[in-house]
N, C-alpha and C positions, 0 to 999 in steps of 0.2 A: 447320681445314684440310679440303679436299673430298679424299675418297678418287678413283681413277677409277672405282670402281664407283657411288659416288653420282651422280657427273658424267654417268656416260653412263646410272643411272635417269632422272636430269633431263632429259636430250636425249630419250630414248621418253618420257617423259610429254609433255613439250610438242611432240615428233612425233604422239602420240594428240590431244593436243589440238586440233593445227592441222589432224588430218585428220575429226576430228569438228565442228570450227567450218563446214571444206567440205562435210561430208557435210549439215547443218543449210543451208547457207548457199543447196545444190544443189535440198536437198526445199524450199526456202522459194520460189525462185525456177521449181523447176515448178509450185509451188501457185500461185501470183500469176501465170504462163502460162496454166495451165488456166482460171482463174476471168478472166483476160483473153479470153480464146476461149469462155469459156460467155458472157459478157456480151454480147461481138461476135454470137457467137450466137443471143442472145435477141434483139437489138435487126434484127439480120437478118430471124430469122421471124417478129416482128411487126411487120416493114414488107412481105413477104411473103406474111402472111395476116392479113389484118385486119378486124375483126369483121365478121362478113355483115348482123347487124341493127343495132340500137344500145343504148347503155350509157344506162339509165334511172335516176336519183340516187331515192334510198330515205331520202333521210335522212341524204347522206353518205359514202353506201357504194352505188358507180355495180354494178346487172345487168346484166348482156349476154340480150339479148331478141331474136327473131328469128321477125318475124311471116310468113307467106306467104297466098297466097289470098286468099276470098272468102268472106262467107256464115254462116249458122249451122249449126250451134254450133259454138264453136270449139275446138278439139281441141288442148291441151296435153300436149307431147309429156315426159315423167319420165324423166332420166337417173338412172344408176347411180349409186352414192353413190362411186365416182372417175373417173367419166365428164365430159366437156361434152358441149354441145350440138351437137358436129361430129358424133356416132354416127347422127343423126340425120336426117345430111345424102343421106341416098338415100333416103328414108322420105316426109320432109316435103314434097317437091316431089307425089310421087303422093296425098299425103292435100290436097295446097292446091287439085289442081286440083276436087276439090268440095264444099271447104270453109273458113275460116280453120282456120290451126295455126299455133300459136307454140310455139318450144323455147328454152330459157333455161340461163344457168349460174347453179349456186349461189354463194355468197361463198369466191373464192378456185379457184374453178374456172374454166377458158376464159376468156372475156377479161372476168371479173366480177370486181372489187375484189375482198378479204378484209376482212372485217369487224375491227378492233384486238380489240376485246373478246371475240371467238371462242375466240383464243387463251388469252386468259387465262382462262378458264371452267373449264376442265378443272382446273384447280389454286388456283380460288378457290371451287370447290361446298361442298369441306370445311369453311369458313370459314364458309357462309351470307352471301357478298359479293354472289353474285346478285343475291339476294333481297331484301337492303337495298337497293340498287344499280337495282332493277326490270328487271333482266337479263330476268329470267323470265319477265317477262308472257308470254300466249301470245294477243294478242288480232290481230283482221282489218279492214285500214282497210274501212268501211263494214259493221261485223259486224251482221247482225241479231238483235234483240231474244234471241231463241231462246238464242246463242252463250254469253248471259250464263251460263246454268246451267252449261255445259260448262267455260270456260273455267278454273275455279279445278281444276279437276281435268287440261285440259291440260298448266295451267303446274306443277301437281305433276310432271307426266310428264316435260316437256320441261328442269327443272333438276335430274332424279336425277344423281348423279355417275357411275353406271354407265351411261347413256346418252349424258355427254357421254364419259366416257373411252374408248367404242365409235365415239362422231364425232369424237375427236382421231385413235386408232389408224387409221379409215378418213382420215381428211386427211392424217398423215401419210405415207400409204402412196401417198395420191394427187397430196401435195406435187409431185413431180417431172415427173408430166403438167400441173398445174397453171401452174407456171412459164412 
């Protein structure tokens, strides 16, 4: 037989519960609002701002390139490591008129694809998956003879783990411009 003290525990639990089922139910349903409005968002500003040069295929993995001018030599403009190539956009017009300049997004930057295996870098260096994998080469389409010497020593540099865990930490940081 139920006491009424049990009875009326039972009523405030399942009063706790149905007001925690709302409160889950409330944050579920702003989350799934917000993330409807970031997407309406995203699909907004890039119908709104759309790449000023064009998206060159690498292999799979589209750059955003963005040439101006005329002439030699042509001056390649180096953004910050959570930068695009928009910083660039009050610079470029005065360096084009007397000369070619091009400014470019990295993988995952401005309106440049993200590379899949970027990602997974930083948590397979431990492993030596690079390496087997040929992540790490460090070579240049059309590299001259000369490159040869260097290169086994670039691609040391470029698969340390302390190097990429410095280019995930900078991506992640810049994830949100990126977007």
């Amino acid at each position: 037989m139920l006491s009424a003290g049990s009875t009326a525990a039972s009523i405030r639990r399942f009063q706790l519960w149905r007001i925690f089922q709302w409160l889950i139910l409330s944050v579920l349903l702003m989350v799934a609002a917000d993330a409807l409005f970031q997407f309406s968002r995203m699909q907004w500003e890039n119908h709104r701002y759309p790449p000023r040069g064009k998206l060159v295929d690498i292999g799979g993995v589209r750059l955003h390139v963005h040439c101006t001018g005329a002439g030699s030599p042509t001056v390649v403009m180096e953004n910050g490591s959570n930068d695009s190539s928009v910083i660039w956009q009050l610079v470029q017009p005065a360096v084009s008129k007397s000369t070619r300049v091009c400014s470019y997004d990295r993988a995952g930057f401005g309106w440049s694809d993200v590379n899949v295996y970027y990602h997974l870098m930083p948590w397979t260096v431990p492993l030596g998956v690079p390496h087997v994998l040929g992540w790490c080469r460090y070579t240049l389409p059309n590299q001259p003879q000369q490159w040869d010497r260097f290169a086994p020593e670039a691609t040391a540099q470029y698969c340390r783990l302390r190097a990429w865990r410095t280019e995930h930490a900078s991506d992640r940081r810049g994830w949100i411009d990126a977007r």
